[in-house]
DRENZA-848732 format. One record per residue: x, y, z of N, C-alpha, C in turn. Coordinates in steps of 0.02 Angstrom, whole numbers, plus 50000, padded with zeros to 5 digits. Last residue first. Example, Ala and Ser with C-alpha at 12.3 -4.5 7.8 and 13.67 -1.06 7.14 Angstrom:
<atoms>
506424988850354506844994750357506455000250394/506604971650390506154977550390506604983550390/
</atoms>
This chain:
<atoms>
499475094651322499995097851311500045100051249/498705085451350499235079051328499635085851307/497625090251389498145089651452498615087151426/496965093651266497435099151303497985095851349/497345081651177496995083251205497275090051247/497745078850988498045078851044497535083451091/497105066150907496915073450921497375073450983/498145052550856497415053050881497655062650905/498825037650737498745043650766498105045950807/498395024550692498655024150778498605030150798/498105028350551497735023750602497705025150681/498225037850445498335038450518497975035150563/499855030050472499455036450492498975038450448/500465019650463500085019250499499755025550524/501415013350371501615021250398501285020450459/502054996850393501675001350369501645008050392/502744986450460502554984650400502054990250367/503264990250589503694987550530503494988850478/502855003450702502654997550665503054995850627/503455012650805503085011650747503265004350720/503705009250986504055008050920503435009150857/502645021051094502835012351075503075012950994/502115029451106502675028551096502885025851090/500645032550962501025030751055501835030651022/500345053150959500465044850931500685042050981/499475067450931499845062250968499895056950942/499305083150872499165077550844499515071450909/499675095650813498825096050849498795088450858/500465107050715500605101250788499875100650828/500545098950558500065107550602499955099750662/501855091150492500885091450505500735096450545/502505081850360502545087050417501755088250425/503855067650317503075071050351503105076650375/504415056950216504535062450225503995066450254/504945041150254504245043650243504525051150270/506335031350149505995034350219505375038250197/506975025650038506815021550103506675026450168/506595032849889506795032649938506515026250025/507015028049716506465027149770506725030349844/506715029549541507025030349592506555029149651/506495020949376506595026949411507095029849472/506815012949233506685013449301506835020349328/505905012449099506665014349113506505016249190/505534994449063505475000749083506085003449101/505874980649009505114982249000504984990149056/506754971748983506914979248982506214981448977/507084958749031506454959248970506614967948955/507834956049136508044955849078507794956449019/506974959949242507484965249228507784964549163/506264948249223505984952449226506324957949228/507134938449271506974938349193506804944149195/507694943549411508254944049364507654943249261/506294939749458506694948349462507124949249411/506494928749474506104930949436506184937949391/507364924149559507604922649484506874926149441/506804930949662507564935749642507724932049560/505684924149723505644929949695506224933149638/506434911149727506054910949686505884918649643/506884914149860507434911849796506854913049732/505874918549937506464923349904506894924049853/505334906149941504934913449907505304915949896/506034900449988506064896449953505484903049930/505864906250134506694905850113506614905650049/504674902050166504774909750156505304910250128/504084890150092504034893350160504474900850138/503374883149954503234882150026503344885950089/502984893749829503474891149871503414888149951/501804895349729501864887649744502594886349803/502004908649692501564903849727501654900649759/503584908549628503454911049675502744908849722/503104898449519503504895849585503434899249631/502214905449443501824899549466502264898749516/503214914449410502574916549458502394911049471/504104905549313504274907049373503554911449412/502934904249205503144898349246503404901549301/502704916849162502274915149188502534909549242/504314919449118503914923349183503224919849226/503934909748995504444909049045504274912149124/503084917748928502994909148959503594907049027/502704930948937503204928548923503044923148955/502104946148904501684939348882502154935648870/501824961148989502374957348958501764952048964/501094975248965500884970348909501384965148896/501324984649049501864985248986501514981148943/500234984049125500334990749084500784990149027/499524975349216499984974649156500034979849121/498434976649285498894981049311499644980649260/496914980849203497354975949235497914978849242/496074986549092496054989449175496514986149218/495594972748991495654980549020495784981849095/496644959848957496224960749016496104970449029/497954956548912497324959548879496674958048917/498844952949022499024959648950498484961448906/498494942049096498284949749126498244953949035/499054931449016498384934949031498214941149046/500434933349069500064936148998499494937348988/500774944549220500594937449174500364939149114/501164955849298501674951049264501354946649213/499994958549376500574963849366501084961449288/499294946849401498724953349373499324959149340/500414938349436499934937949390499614943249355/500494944449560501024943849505500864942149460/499324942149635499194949149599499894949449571/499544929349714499274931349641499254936449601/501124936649782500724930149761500374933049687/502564943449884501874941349833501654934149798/502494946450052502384939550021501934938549960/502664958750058503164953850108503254949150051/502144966449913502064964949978502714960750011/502624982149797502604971549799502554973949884/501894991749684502284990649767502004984749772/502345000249564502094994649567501974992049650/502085017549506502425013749535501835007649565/502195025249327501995020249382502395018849426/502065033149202502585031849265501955027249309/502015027949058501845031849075501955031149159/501955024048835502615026848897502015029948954/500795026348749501655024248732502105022948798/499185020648749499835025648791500435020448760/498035013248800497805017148753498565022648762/497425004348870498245002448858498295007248791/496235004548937496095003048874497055003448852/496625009249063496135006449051496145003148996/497265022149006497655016249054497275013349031/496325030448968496855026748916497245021748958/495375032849066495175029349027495795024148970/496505038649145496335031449177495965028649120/496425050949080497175045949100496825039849105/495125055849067495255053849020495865047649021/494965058449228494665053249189494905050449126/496265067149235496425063049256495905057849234/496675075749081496245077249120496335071249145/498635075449014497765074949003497435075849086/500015079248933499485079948978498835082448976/501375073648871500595072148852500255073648923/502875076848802502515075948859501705077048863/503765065448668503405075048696503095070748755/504815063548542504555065448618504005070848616/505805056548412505165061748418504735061348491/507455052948429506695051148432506205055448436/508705053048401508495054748341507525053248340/509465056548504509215049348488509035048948407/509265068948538509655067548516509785061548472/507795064248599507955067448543508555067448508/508225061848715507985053848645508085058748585/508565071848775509215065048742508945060448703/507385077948773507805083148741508535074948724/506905068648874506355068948815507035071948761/507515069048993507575063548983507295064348875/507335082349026507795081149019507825075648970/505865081149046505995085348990506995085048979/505545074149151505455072249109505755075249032/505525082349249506035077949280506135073249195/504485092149227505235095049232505915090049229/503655084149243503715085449179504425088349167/502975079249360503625076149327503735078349275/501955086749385502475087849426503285084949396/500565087749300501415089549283501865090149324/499595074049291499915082849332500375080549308/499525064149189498885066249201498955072149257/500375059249058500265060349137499615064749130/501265049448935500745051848951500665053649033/502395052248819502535052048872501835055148911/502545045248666502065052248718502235050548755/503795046648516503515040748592503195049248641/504005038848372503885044148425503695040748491/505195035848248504885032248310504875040048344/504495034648048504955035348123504535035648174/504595024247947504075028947989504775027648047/505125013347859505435022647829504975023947886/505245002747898504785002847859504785010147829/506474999147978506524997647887505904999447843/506425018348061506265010748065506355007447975/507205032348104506645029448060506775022448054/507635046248194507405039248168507005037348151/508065060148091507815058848129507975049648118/509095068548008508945067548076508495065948103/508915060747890508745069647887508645070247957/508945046847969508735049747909508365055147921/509575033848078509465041948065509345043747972/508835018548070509395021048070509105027748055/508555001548176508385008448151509215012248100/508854989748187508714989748118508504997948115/509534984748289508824983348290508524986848227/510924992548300510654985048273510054981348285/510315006048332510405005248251510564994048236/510025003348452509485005348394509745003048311/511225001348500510874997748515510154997848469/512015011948459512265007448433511625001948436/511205023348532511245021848468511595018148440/511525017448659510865020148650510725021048553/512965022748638512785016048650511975012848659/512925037648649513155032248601513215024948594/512585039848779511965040048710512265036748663/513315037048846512795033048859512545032748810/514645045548791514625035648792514155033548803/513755057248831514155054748763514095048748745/512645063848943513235058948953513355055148880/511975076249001511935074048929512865066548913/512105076149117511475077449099511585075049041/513245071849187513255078749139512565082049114/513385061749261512875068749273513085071649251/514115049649192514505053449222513975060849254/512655037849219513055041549201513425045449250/512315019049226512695025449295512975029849232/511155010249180511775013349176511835017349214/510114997149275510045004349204510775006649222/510394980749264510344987749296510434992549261/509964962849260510204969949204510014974349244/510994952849364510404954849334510494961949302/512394942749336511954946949366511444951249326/511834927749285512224930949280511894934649295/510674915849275511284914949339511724921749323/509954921849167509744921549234510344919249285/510754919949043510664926249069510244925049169/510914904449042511584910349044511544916849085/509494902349011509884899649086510634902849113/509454908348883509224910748933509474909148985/510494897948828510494907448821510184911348868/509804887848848510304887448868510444895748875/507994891648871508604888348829509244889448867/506814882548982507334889148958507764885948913/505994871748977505944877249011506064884648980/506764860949026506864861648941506264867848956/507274863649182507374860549104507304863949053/507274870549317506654874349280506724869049177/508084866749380507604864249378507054863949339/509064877749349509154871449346508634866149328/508444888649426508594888349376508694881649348/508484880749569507934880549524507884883949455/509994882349557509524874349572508814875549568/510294897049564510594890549513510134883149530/509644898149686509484900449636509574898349578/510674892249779509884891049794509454892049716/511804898749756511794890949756510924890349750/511484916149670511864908449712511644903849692/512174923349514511444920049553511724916249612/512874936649545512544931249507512234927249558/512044952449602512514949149592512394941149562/510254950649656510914954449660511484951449640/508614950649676509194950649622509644952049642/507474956649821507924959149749508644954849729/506914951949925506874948949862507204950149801/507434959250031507854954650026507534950849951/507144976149969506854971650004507474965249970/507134987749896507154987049948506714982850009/506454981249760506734986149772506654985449842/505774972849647505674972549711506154974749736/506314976449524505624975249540505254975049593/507774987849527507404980249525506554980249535/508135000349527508514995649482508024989149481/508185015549562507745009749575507935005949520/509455024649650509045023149587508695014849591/508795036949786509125029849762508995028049712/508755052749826508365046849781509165042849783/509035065949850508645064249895508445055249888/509705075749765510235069649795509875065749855/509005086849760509435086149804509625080449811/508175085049613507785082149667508285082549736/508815092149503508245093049524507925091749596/510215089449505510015094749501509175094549517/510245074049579510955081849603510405087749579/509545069149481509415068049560509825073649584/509955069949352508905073949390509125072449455/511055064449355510945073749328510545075249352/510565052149382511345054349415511425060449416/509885049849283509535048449323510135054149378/509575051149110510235051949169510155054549229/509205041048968509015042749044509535046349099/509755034548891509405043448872509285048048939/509915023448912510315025648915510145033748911/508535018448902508615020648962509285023948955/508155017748770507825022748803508335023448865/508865004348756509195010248711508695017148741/507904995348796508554996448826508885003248791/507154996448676506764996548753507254999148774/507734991548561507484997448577507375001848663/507954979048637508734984348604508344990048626/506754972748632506954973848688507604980248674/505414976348508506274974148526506434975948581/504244982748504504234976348529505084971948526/503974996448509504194994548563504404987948589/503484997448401504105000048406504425000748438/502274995148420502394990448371503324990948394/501304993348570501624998348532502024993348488/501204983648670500784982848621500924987648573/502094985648765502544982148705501964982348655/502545002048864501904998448812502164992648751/503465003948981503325005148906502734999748890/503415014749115503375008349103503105008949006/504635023949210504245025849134504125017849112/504345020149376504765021649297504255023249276/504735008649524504295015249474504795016249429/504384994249610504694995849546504225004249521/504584994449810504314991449712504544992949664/504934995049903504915000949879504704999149820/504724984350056504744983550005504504990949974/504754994550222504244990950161504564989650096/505125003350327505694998250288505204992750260/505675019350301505375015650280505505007350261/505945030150433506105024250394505215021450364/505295046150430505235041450456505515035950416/505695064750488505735057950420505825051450449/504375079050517504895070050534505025067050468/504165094250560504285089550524504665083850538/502735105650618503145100550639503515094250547/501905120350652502015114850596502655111950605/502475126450748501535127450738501475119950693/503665132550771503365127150806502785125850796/503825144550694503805144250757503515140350795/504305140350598504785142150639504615142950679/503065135050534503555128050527504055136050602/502465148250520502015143350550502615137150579/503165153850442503135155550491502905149850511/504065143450323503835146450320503715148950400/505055132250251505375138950288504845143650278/505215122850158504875120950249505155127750253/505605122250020504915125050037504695124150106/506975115450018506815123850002506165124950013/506705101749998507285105650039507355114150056/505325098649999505545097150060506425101250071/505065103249851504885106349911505135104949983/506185095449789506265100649803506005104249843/505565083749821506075085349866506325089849846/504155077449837504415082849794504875083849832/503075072149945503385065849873504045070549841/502725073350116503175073650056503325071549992/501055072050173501805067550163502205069850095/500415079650299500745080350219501235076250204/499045087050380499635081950382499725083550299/497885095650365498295096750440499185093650443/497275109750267497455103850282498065103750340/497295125550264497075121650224496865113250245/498505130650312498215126950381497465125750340/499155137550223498805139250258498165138850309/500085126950180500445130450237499905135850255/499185118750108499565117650153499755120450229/499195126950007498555124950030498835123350127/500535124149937500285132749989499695131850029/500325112049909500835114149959500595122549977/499435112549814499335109649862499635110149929/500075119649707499515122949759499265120149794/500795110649682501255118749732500555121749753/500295099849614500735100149691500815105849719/498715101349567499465104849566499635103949611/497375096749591497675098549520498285094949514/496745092049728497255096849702497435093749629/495735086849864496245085849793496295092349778/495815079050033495785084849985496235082849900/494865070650147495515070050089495175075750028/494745067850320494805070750272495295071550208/493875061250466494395060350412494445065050351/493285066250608493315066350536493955064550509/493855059450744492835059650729492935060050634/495085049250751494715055050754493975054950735/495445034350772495245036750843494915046650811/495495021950744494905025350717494875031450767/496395012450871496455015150799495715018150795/496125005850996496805012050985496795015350905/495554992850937495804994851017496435000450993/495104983450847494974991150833495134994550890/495544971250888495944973850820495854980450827/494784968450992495474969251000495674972450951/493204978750983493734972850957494304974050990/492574990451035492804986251065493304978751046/491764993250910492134998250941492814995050964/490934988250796491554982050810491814987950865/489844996150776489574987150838490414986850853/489765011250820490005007450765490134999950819/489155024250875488925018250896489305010850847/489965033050800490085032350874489745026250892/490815035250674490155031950686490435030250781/491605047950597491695042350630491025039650658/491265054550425491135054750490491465046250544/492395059250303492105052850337492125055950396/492275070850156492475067250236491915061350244/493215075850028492915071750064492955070150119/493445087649894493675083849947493085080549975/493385090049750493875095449801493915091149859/492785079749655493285080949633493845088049693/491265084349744491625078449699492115084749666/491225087649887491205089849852491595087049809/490475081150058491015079550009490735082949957/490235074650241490175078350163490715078350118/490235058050262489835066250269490015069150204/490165041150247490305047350199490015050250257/490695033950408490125034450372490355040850337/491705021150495491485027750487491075029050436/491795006450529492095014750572491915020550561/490715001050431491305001550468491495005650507/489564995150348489734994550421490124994350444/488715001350235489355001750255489214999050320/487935010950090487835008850162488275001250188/488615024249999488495015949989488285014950072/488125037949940488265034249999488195028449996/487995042649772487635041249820487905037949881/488535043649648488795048349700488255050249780/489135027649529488595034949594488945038349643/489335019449432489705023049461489125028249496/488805003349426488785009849408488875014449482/488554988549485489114990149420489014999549392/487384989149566488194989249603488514991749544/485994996649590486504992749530487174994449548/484974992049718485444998249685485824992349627/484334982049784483864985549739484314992649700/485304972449802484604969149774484044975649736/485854980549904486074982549839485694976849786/485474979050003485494987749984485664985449911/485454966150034484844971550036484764976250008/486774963950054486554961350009485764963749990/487904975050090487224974450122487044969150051/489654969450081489114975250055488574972350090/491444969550140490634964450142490174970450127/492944971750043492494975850082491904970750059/494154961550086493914963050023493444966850088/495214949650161495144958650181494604961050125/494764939350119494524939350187494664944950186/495344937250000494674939949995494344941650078/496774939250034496514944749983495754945149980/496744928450100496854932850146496404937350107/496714916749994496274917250051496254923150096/497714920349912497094922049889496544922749936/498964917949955498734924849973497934925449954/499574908249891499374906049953499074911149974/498364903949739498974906649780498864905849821/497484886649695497524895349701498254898049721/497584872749659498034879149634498274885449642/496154872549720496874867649742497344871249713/495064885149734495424880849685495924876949714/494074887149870494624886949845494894883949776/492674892049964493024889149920493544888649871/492094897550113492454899150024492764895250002/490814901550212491054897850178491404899050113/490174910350346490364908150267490834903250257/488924906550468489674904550437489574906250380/488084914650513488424914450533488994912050519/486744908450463486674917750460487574919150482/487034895250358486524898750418486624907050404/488214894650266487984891550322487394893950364/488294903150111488214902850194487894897250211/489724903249999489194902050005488904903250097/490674903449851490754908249924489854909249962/492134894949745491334896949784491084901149844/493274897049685492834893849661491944894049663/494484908549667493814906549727493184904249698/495334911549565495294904349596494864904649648/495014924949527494924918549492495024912349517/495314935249609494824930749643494554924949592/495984944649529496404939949612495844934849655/495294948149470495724941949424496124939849491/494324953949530493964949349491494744942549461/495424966249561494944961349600494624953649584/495574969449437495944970349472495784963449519/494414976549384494424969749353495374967149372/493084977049515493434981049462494034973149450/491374966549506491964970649512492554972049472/490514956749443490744963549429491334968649471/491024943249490490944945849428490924950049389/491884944649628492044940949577491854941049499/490854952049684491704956449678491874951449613/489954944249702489834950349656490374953749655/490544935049770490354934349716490204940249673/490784943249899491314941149883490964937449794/489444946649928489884951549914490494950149867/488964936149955488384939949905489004943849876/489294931550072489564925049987489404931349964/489184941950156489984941550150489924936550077/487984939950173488114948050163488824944650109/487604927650228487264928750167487644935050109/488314928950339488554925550286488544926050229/487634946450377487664940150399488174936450337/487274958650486487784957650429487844950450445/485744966550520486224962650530486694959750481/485254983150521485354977750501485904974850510/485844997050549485544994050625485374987350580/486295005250455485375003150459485225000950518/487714998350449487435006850486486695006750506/487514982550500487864989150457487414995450486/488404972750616487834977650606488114983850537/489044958050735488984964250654488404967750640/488494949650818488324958550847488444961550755/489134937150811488314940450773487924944150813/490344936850704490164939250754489424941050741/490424920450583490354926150598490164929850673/491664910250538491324912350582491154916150605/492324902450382492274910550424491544909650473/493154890250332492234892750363492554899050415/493794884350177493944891450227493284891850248/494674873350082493974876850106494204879050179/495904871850017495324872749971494704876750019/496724865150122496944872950092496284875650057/496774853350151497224854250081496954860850076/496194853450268496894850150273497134851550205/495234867650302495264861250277496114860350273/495224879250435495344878750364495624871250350/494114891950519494484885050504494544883050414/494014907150595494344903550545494464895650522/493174919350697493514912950693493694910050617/492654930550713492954928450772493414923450763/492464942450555492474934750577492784933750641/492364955450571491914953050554491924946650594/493944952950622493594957250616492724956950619/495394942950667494444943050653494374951550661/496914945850585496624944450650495864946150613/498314945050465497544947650476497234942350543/500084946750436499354942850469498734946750468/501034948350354500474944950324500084944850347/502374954250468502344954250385501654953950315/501874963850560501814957550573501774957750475/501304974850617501914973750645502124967450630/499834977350578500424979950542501174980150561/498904966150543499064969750586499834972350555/497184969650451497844969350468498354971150525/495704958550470496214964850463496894962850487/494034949650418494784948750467495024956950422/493234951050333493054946050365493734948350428/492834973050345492994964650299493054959250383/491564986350319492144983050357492124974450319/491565000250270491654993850265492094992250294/492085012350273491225013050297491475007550279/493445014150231493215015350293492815014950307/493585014150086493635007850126493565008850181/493535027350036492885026550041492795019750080/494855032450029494415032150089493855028450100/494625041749870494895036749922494615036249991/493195037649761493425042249811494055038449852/493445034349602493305034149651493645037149709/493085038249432493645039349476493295036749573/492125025549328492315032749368492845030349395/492335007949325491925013649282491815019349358/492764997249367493224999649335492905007149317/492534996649562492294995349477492434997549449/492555001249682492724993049676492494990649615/492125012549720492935010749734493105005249713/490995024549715490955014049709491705015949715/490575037049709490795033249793490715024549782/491275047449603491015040649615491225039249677/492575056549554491735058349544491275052349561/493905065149614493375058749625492675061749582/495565069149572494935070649574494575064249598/496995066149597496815071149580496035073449569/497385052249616497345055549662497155062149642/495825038649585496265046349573496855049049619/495175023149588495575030349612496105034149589/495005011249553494915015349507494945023749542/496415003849643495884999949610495635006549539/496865016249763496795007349727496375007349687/498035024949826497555025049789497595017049755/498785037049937498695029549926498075028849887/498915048550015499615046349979499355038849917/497595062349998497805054949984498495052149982/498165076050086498265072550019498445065150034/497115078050247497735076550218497565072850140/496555075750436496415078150341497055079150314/495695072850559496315073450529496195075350456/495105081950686495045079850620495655077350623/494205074450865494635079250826494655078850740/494025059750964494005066250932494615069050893/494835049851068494305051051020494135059151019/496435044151138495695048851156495295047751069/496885030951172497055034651132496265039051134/497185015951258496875025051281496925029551236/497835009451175497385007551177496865012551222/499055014151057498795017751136498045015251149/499785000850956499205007050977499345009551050/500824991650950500904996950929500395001950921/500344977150996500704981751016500894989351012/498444978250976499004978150949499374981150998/497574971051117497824977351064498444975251046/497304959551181497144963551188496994971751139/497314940151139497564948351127496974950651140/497134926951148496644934451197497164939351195/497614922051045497074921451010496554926851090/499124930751034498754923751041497934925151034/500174935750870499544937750910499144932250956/500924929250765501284934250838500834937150892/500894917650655500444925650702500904926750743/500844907150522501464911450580501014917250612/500814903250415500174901250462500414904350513/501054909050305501464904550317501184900150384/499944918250289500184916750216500584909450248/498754919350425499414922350364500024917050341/497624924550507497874919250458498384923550439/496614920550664496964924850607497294919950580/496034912350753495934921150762496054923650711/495494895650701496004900750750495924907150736/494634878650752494634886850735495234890150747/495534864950669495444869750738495074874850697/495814857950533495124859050547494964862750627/497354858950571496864863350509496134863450522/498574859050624497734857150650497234862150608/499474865250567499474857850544498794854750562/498814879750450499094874550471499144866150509/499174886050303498724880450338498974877750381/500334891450233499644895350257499184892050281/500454878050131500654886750136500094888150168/500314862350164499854869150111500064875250153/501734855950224501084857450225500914862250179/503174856350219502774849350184501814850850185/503854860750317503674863850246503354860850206/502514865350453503094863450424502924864550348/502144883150507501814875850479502464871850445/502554893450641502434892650567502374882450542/501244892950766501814895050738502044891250675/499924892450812499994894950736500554893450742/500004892850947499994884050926500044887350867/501454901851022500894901550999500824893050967/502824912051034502664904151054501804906451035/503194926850931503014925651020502734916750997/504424928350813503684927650835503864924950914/505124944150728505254936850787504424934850814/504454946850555504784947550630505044940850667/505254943050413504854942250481505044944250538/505684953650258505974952150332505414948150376/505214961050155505074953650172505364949350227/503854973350239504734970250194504614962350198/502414974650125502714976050196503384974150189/500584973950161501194974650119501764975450153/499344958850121499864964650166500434966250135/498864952550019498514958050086498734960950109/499964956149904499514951649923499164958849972/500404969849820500324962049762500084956849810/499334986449868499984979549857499824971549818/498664995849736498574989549799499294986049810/499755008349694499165003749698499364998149749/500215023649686500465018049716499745014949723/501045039049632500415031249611500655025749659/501885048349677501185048349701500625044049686/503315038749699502905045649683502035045949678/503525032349823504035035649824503465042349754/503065022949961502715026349909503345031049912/501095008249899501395011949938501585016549902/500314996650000500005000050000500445004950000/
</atoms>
């Protein structure tokens, strides 16, 4: 759920997070041998509290609160603040729709706060989800069937009861109409039916991932009532009815939105909800324009701000308010997997379908010039797919890695098995001249043996049309960062430009793979699974709305995702992740960007948090945050 520039979609399972585990506390979950179904464990038909991916909790089943809340954390007050986080068919620059869970409009963020799901996350803990909805969990000896036990206080707002009936109705109608994100991480949930008013029931493919069970146990449960008589598959600007923490108030489509907190809300008292939900309003403002978001800002407009622009963070904190203690700033580690951002290319483009080509962009690139001159030397260059995290690629392959390379037979060719044990492809280090000689000249060696060549300066392909490329966005914050990169293809002999559109229209051409070139960032979890598929697989590539943007369709990739799945315990995910990493760096399917490993914040001082260590696996603001009370000073 994450974030170096301002796209960041769902993570690739339920939780997102590094791929580090913590240390776990003794428990009967503790992790499942390796011979068992991932994520099941060995007393499978027990009930237990929570699930995750390796069957591992850190929570016993009479937790109290997470470690990392103030389980006294007062109630009241606002918070409000620029979205950092957007899923599924969200903006961050406008909303016109309170559905969040269908490819059709922009949706509001936030709007996952009036719903509540079967189980949640805890965020000190790589995977796990504890009951929410559900008190209880049992799960068959091969993994296939999951009986959720429902609490039967649930209540949606109406004061109706949230039953089994609520949770199959939901989880099927995510499956057919929902957004098509969703629908392909729920292709292996065969069935999703009730027991009475109180158990669901889901059904599994034997194949599925090991994440699929979590991914639908966090999904948002709808009124099966409310919506027997509303048409779920259309976009409205009507209040969906919700039984979570908090309820739409007001809101002006496309300037902002609040959520009221629901004081009588049934789950108050959970362990899970002990210290979090703690202000009355939530609030998310849009903006166009970063700088008028940032002046918005500094006139107490809004309360919190997480940094993306490091020019504003080195030259724009020097206002009154920030000197005289009014407005506060922190930089917080980040130690979540950082994913992959870039300029991701389109192979359904004709002139995009040689890798040379592909690779011959990035030399154009001089990442080493935008970071010194534009951004203060604030950025790491993002080289891998899974970027700060033990899943990344490095150096040739080891022992572990060579043996399922190995494994992988008649699979790969020999050429290929060459390139995967050898270290993985990393974009070039220029000298920061901005315009670096030897890069570009090797940027055009690489074109010209892919059959281009210059004519009357420009390039042109054996068919005589030369190569343009849009560079599509929807704000111009990167345009500055872009216009470097645009002026060396040129040199290139390539026809550039920077394409900015209205943010519906963006998402429509996402949507429809309707774009040459356009930045993304990808953010992988602890533990990905199926949504490597929805990111990576061939299928996905013609699936509208799917998170395949480049359109890779490689047999090979597909097979390694099937391993990442299919790895029994966490060691044997890593190996799996890093030979993936390495094809997937070797396809040149983007010119990578940059990332940083910390959360850049500042906020109008009105605010408390506990003191207890922040969390591992997430910002958490502003879950744990809460109104600071007079006496708290």
């Amino acid at each position: 759920m994450l974030f170096i520039s301002r796209r960041t979609l769902l993570a690739l399972a339920a939780g997102a997070g590094s791929a580090l585990a913590l240390p776990r506390g003794a428990s009967a979950q503790d992790a499942a041998p390796v011979d068992a179904v991932p994520g099941v464990p060995t007393s499978a038909s027990a009930e237990r509290h929570g699930l995750s991916v390796f069957g591992d909790l850190k929570y016993p089943a009479d937790f109290t609160h997470f470690d990392y809340v103030d389980p006294a954390a007062p109630k009241g007050g606002t918070f409000s603040q620029i979205g950092s986080t957007a899923a599924f068919n969200q903006s961050f620059q406008t909303f016109n729709s309170l559905n969040g869970y269908i490819l059709r409009g922009d949706g509001a963020q936030g709007i996952d706060l009036t719903f509540d799901t079967l189980m949640t996350r805890a965020f000190d803990e790589p995977d796990a989800i504890y009951g929410l909805v559900a008190r209880s969990v049992s799960v068959s000896p091969d993994g296939t069937l999951y009986r959720f036990r429902l609490r039967p206080e649930a209540r949606f707002h109406d004061g109706s009861k949230l039953t089994a009936q609520d949770v199959a109705f939901s989880l099927n109608l995510l499956k057919e109409k929902g957004h098509p994100i969703i629908a392909q991480n729920l292709r292996d949930l065969t069935g999703a039916e009730a027991e009475g008013e109180e158990v669901a029931v889901l059904r599994f493919a034997p194949t599925r991932a090991r994440d699929v069970p979590l991914f639908a146990a966090s999904l948002p449960i709808f009124s099966r009532a409310y919506y027997s008589v509303k048409p779920f598959e259309e976009s409205t600007l009507e209040p969906p009815l919700g039984s979570g923490p908090y309820k739409v108030g007001r809101f002006e489509p496309g300037r902002y939105i609040e959520y009221q907190r629901d004081a009588g809300y049934w789950g108050n008292t959970l362990p899970v909800n002990a210290g979090v939900n703690n202000f009355d309003v939530l609030r998310y403002e849009y903006f166009r324009d970063r700088e008028v978001g940032f002046e918005a800002f500094k006139a107490r407009t809004y309360l919190f701000r997480q940094e993306f622009t490091a020019r504003t963070w080195a030259t724009g904190y020097d206002f009154p308010a920030l000197r005289e203690g009014r407005v506060k700033q922190a930089v917080l580690p980040d130690r979540t997997p950082s994913g992959a951002q870039g300029w991701f290319l389109n192979l359904r483009r004709p002139h995009f379908a040689d890798p040379r080509v592909r690779e011959a962009l990035s030399y154009a690139f001089d990442f080493e010039w935008t970071n010194k001159n534009l951004m203060f030397d604030a950025y790491k260059r993002t080289t891998s797919f899974f970027e700060n995290s033990d899943l990344k690629a490095e150096g040739e392959a080891g022992p572990d890695e060579v043996a399922l390379i190995d494994a992988l037979g008649s699979a790969v060719t020999p050429v290929e098995i060459a390139v995967l044990k050898a270290p993985p492809w990393s974009p070039p280090v220029s000298d920061g001249s901005g315009q670096d000689r030897a890069l570009l000249r090797k940027g055009t060696q690489l074109l010209r043996e892919a059959g281009w060549t210059i004519r009357d300066g420009r390039l042109v392909g054996p068919d005589g049309k030369g190569l343009t490329i849009e560079f599509l966005d929807d704000e111009g914050s990167l345009e500055r960062h872009t216009a470097p990169f645009i002026k060396n293809l040129r040199l290139l002999g390539i026809e550039a430009n920077f394409r900015l559109v209205d943010p519906p229209q963006y998402q429509r051409r996402l949507n429809e793979f309707d774009f040459d070139t356009t930045v993304r960032r990808f953010s992988v979890s602890t533990v990905p699974g199926e949504s490597l598929r929805n990111y990576f697989g061939s299928a996905s590539a013609k699936i509208s709305g799917s998170n395949n943007l480049s359109g890779i369709a490689d047999p090979l990739i597909d097979l390694l995702i099937e391993k990442v799945i299919a790895a029994p315990d966490r060691a044997q995910l890593r190996t799996a992740c890093r030979v993936l990493d390495r094809r997937l760096r070797a396809g040149r399917y983007w010119v990578p960007q940059w990332y940083s490993a910390e959360f850049r914040i500042a906020f109008w001082d009105e605010f408390s948090w506990p003191t207890a260590e922040r969390p591992t696996y997430a910002r958490a603001i502003p879950e744990i945050w809460s109104a600071r009370t007079r006496s708290a000073g």
